[in-house]
N, C-alpha and C positions, 0 to 999 in steps of 0.2 A: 774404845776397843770392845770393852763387856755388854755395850748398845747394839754395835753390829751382829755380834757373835748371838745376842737374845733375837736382833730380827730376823736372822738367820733360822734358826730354830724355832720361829714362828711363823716363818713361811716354809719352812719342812712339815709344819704341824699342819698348815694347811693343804700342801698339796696330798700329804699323807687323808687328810679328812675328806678331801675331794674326788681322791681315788676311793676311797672306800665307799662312799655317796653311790660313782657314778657303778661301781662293782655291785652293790645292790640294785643299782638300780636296774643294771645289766640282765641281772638275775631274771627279771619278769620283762624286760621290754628289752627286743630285737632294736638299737638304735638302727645299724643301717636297713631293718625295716621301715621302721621311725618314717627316717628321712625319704624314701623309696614312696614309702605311701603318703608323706608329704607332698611330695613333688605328682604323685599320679591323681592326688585327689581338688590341686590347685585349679585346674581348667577345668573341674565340675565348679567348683564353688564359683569360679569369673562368670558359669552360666548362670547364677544366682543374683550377682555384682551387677554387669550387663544390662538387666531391664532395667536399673537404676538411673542408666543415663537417659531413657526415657523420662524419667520423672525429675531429673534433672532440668534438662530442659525444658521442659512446662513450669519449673517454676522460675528457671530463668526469663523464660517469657513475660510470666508474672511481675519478677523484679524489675524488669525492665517497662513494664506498663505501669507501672507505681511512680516511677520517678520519672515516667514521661508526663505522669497525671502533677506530679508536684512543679513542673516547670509549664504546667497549663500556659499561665499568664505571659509567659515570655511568648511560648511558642502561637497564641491567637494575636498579639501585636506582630509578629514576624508576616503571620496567614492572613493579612486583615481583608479579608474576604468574604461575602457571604455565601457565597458557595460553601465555602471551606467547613469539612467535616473534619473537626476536633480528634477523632480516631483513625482516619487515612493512613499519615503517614506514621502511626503506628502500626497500624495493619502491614502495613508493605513492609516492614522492618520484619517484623514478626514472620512475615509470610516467606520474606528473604532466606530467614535462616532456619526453618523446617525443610522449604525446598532444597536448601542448598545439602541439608543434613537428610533429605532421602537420594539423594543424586551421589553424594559420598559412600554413602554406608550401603543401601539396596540398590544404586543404580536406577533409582526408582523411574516407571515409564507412563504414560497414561493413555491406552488405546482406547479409542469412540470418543474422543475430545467432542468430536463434532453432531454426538449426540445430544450433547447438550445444548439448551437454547440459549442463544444469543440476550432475546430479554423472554420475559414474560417467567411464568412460575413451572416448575418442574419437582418432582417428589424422586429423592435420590434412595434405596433400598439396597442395602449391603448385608454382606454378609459380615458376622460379629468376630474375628479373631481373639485372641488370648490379648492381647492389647489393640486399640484399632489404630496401630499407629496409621494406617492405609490411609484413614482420612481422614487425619492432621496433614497428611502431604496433597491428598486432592482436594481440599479446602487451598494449600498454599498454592498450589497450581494454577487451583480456577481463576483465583483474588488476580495473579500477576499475570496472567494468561490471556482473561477475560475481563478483569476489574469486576467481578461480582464476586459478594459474600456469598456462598453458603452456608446457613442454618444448620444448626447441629441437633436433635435431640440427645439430651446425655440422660443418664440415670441418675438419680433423684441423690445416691450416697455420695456421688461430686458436691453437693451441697456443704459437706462436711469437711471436706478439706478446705487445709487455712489456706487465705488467696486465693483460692476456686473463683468465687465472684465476681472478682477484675475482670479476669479472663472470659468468664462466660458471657458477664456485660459487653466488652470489647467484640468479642466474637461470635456473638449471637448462638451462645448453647447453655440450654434451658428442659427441663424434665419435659414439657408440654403436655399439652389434655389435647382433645380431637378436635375441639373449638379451638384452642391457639392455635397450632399447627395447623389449619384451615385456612383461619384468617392469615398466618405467613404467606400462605401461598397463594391467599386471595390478592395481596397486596402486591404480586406478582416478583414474589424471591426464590428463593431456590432452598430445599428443607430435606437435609439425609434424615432416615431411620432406617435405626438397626432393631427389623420385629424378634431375633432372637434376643438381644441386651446380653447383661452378664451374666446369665444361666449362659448363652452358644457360649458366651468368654468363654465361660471357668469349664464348662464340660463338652466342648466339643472338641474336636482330634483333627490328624491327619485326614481321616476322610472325608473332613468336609461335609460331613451331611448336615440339615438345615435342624433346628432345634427352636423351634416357632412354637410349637406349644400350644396352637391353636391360636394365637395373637393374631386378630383382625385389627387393633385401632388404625393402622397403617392405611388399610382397604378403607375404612370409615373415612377417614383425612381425603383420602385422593378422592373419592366420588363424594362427597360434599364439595371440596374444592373445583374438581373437574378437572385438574391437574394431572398433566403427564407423568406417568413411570420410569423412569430410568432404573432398571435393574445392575446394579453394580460388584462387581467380585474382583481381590484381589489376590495373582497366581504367587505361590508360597507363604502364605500369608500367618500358617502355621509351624510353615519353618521356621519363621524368623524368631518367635515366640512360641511357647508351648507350654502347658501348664502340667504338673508333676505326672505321671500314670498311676498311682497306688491310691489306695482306699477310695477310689471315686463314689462309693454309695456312701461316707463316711461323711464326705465333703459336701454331696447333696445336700444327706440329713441337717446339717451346719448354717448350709448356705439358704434352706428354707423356712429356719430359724432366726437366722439374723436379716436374713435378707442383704448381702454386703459378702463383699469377693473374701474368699476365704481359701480359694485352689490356691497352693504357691503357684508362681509361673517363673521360668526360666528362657534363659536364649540370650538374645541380641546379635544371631548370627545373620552374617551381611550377606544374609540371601540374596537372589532379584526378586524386587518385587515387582507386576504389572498389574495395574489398575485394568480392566475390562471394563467400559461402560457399553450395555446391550442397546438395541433399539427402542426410542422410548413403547411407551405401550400409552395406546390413547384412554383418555374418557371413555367408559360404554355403560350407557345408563340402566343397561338391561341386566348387567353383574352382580350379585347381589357383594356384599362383604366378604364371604364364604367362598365364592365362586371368583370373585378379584384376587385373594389371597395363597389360591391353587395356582393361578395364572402367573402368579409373578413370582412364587418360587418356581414352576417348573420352568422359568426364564433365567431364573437364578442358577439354578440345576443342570440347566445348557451348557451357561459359561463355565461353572466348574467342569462338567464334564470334557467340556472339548478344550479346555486352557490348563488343565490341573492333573500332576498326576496325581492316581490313586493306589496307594497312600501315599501320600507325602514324603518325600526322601531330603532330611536337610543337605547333606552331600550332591543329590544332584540339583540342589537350589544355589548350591555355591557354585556351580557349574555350570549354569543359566548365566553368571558373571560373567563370562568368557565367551560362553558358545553360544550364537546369534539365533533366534527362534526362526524357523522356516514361516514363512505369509501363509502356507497352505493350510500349519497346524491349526 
């Protein structure tokens, strides 16, 4: 009996110590504030969370090209071919499931399919988003579309992340010089570059404008090679991702310092998104670098202009989900 009666009185002791806790605590913090700005501050932080499953996914890619490579040996006895390219029917796997995941998530579309060429070499020029997811989905497109790779050039700090290398071996994305990328396209493949890189990533906006910097290697590539232009822009492309608004001269100074993305970026909203592929733009021996490099941003600058609003509205990109785009726009 004198056991109960003490636990008694020691769960009086607590609740009495508990009350007094949360009574101070009261004193300086509004709880049902607390909880109020809890809940209102949880669907900013998801837009924080969000770009993750981007990077999720690339490395699920990864893992799954790892342990396709460790059953090598089974799967060339299965293919006993000599045709048979070793990373095939990896690629289609891989290719499946970015397709499939811009088709859920953006609805994703690809207009001027049939700009591109059947065979022979083509130089793909895009415009640089806060992530490119644009084209990891027209890479998966072309692959199952077309059965051609497209070449990626990436930037040099992909090199650094763990398991980068599978993937980039697998899928032909590599930093390049103006002699590789040349001879790619000599060889008669097919080679995106983004002339803004991650300087357009980390600091360009809703507006879209182009953030080249003066970068010619692009123009040097195509008229060595003599390879077609395809100018390429994808609509919302800054909706879906966006990187912070504040201290942008801050993040500059940083990022021309390390060299290496250092904007936060935010989003993962399931905008639409539409690939434009423009008309290609031929060889013209007469262009100098300078004078190529005008050309095919103000080709770039079209398709923004006539496919994009200005500025960017994430709300009416989620709206683009629903409501059908008119042919005439």
């Amino acid at each position: 009996m004198g056991t109960v009666a003490e636990e008694l009185i020691a769960l009086n002791n607590d609740t009495v110590r508990n009350s007094t806790v949360f009574s101070y605590i009261g004193q300086y913090v509004d709880l049902d504030y607390s909880i109020w700005l809890s809940r209102l501050l949880t669907p900013l932080m998801l837009t924080f969370v969000l770009p993750s499953v981007f990077v999720l996914l690339i490395y699920l890619s990864i893992s799954f090209l790892y342990v396709y490579k460790l059953h090598s040996r089974f799967i060339l006895q299965v293919y006993n071919d000599g045709d048979f390219d070793f990373w095939d029917v990896a690629r289609t796997l891989v290719a499946v499931v970015w397709d499939a995941h811009g088709w859920i998530f953006h609805g994703y579309e690809v207009n001027g399919m049939e700009n591109l060429p059947e065979t022979g070499p083509a130089l793909i020029i895009y415009y640089h988003g806060a992530i490119p997811i644009d084209m990891y989905y027209l890479v998966a497109r072309v692959y199952l579309k077309r059965s051609r790779l497209v070449y990626t050039v990436g930037d040099r700090f992909l090199e650094k992340l763990p398991g980068w290398a599978c993937l980039a071996r697998v899928m032909k994305i590599s930093p390049g010089t103006v002699q590789s990328c040349s001879n790619v396209l000599k060889e008669g493949n097919m080679l995106s570059i983004a002339p803004g890189g991650v300087y357009e990533a980390q600091f360009g906006d809703s507006n879209y404008e182009l953030l080249w910097r003066r970068r010619v290697g692009f123009a040097k590539v195509a008229i060595e090679s003599k390879a077609p232009i395809i100018p390429m822009f994808t609509e919302n492309l800054r909706e879906g991702f966006r990187s912070i608004g504040f201290a942008k001269r801050l993040f500059i100074r940083l990022y021309n310092l390390v060299r290496f993305p250092v904007r936060p970026v935010y989003g993962g909203f399931p905008v639409k998104f539409r690939t434009y592929l423009g008309k290609p733009i031929p060889y013209d021996p007469s262009l100098t670098p300078e004078e190529l490099q005008e050309k095919v941003a103000y080709a770039i600058e079209e398709l923004i202009n006539k496919n994009q609003r200005i500025p960017g509205s994430i709300l009416h990109g989620l709206m683009d989900r629903f409501i059908a785009k008119k042919k005439n726009e």
